[in-house]
C-alpha positions in Angstrom: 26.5 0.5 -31.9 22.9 0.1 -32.2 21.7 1.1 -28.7 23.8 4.2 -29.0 20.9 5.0 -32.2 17.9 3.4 -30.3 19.0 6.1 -27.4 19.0 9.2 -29.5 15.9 7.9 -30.7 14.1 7.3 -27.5 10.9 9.7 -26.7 11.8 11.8 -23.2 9.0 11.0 -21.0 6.6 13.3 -20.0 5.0 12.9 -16.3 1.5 12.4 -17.5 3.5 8.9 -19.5 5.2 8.7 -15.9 2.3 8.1 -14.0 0.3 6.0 -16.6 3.6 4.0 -16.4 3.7 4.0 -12.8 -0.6 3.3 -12.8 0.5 0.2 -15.0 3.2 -0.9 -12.9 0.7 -0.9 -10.1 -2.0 -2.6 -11.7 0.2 -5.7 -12.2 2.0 -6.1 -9.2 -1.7 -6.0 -8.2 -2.4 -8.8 -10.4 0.3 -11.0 -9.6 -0.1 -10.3 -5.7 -3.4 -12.4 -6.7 -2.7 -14.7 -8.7 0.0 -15.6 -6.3 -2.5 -16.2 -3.9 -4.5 -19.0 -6.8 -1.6 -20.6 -7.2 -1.3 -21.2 -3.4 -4.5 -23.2 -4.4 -3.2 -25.2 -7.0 -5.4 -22.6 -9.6 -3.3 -21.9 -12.7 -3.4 -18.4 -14.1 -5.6 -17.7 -16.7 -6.3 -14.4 -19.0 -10.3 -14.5 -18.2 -8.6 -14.0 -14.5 -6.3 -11.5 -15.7 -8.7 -9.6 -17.2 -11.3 -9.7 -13.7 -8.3 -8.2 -11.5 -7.6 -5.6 -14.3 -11.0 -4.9 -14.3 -11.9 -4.2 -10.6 -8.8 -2.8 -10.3 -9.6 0.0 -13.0 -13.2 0.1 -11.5 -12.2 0.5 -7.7 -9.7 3.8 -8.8 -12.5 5.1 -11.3 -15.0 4.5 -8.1 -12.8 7.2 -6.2 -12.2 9.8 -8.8 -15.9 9.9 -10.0 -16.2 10.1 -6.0 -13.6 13.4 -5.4 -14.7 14.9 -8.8 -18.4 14.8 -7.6 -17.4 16.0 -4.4 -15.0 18.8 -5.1 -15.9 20.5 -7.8 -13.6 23.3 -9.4 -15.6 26.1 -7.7 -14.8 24.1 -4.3 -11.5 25.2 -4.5 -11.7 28.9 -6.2 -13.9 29.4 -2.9 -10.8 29.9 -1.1 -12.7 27.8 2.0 -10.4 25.0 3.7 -11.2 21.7 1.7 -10.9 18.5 3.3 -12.3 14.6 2.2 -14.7 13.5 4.8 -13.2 9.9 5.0 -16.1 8.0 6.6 -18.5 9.7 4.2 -16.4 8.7 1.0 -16.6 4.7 2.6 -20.2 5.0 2.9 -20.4 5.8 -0.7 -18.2 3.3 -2.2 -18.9 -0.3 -3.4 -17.5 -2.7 -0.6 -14.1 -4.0 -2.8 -12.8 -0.1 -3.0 -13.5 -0.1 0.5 -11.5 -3.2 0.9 -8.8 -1.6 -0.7 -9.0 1.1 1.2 -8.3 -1.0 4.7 -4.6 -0.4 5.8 -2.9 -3.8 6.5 -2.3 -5.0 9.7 -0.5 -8.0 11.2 -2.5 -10.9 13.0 -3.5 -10.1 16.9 -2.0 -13.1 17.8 1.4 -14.5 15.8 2.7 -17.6 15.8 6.2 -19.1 15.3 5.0 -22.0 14.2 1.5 -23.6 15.1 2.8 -27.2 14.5 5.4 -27.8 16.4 5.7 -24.8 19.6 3.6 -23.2 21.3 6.1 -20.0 21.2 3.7 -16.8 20.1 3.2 -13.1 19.9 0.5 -11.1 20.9 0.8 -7.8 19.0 -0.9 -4.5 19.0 -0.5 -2.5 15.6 3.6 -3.1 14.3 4.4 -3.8 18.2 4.7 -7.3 20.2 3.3 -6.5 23.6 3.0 -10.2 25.2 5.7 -13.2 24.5 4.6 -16.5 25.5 6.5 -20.2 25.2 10.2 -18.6 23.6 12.0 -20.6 26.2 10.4 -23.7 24.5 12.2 -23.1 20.9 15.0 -25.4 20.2 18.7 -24.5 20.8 18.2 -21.8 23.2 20.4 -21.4 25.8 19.8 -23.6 29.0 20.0 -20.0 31.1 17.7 -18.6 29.3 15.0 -21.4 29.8 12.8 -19.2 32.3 9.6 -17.4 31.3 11.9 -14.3 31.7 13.2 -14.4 28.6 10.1 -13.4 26.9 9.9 -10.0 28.8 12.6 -9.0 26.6 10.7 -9.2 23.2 7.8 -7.3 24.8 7.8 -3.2 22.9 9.7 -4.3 20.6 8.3 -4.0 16.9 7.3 -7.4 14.9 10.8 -7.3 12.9 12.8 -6.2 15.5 11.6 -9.4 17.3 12.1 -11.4 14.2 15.7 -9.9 13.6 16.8 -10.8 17.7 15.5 -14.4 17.4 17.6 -14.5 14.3 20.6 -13.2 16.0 19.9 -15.7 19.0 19.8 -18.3 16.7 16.7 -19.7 17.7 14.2 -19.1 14.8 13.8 -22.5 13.1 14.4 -22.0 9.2 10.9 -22.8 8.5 8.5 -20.6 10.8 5.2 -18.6 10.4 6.7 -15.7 11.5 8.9 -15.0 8.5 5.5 -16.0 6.3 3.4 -13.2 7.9 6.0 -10.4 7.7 6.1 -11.0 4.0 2.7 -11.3 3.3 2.1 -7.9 5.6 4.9 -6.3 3.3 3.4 -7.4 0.1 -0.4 -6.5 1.2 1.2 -3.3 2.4 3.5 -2.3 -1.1 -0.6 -3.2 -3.1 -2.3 -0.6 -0.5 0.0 2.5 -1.0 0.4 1.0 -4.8 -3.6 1.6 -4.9 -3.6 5.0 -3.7 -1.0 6.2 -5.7 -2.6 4.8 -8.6 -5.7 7.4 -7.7 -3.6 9.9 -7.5 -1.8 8.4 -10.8 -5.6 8.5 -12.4 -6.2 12.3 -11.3 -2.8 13.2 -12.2 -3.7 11.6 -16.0 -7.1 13.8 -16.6 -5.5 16.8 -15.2 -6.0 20.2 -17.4 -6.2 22.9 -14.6 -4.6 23.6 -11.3 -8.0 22.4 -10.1 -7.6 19.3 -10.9 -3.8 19.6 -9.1 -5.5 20.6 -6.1 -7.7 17.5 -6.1 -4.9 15.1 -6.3 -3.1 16.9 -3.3 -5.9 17.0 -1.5 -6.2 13.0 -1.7 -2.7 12.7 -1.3 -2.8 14.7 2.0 -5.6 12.9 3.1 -3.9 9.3 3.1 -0.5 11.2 4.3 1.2 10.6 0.8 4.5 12.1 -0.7 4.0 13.7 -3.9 6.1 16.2 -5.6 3.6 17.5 -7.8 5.9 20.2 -9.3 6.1 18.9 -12.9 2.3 18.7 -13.2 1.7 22.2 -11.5 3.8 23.9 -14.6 1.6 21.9 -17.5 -1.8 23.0 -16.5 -4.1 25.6 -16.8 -3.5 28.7 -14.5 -6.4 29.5 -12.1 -8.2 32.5 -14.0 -7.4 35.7 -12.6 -10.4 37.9 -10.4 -11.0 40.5 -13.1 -12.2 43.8 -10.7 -15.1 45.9 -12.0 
């Protein structure tokens, strides 16, 4: 009976408290990406910690904005030139952590299934496996398929597509490094495009004029990002008509 009240009561969101949600949402799967990483090490959390990942995470997005504000001024885009970030020129002007977090993820050259016990390994290129080496040595694999021929098979094939068909062979012991760098690639991968929507969030925030639209869609084009910008487009400030003499 209750919730039915708390609903009527509820505030309908507007999308500037969308994307400061969304920026916050961001900001601490950013900070528990991290301190997933101390407790790897034994470190236990801690709110002074807490507090250096919020604040280098607020000071890398305010590093880019300051950046595209600087660089693209509103007369930029009433020019009616093309208007394009010069992405080597925005690293050189960035503090190396922003630049860090501007680095897409990528898997390991060389991937092993598990440097302990076999000598079984990838060698990969980008997403894609282009050598096998050692599968016929993995445990429970067919006694016809113990040839160096069966790692021709795996080569073209993306990481997880390999990583599904050892699964469906039934040869990927339970505990492997494989599994462990796939995840780690996904998580570092769901922090990176977190990061640059959360510029994109942060442009979205400050936004007054279509200007300022323009500026997060030129970012967002930049690092090939799907935004519907609609709802913001209708809130702002129209660009001012030419008034003819």
């Amino acid at each position: 009976m209750f919730n039915k009240f708390k609903k009527k009561e509820q505030k309908e969101l507007t999308p500037f408290d969308i994307v400061t949600k969304n920026y916050l949402d961001n900001l601490s799967e950013y900070i528990r990406f991290n301190e997933k990483y101390f407790k790897s090490y034994d470190l236990e959390g801690s709110e002074d910690r807490e507090q250096q990942l919020t604040n280098e995470y607020n000071a890398a997005i305010n590093e880019l904005v300051n950046y595209l504000y600087s660089k693209f001024p509103d007369s930029i885009f009433n020019s009616n030139c093309p208007v394009e970030i010069n992405i080597p020129d925005m690293c050189e002007n960035i503090s190396n952590f922003t630049f860090n977090m501007l680095k897409i993820p990528k898997y390991p050259a060389i991937i092993d299934i598990d440097r302990d016990e076999y000598s079984t390994h990838f060698h990969t290129v980008g997403d894609k496996v282009v050598e096998a080496e050692n599968v016929q040595v993995l445990p429970g694999i067919l006694p016809s398929l113990r040839n160096s021929k069966i790692n021709k098979i795996f080569e073209g094939r993306t990481i997880k597509e390999t990583r599904d068909l050892l699964k469906q062979m039934r040869i990927l012991p339970i505990t492997n490094d494989l599994d462990k760098v796939i995840v780690a690639y996904d998580e570092r991968t769901r922090i990176y495009k977190g990061f640059l929507r959360s510029v994109i969030y942060s442009l979205l925030s400050k936004a007054r004029t279509s200007q300022d639209i323009q500026r997060a869609r030129l970012f967002a084009d930049s690092f090939d990002l799907d935004f519907n910008f609609e709802p913001f487009e209708s809130l702002v400030t129209p660009n001012p008509k030419l008034k003819l003499n």
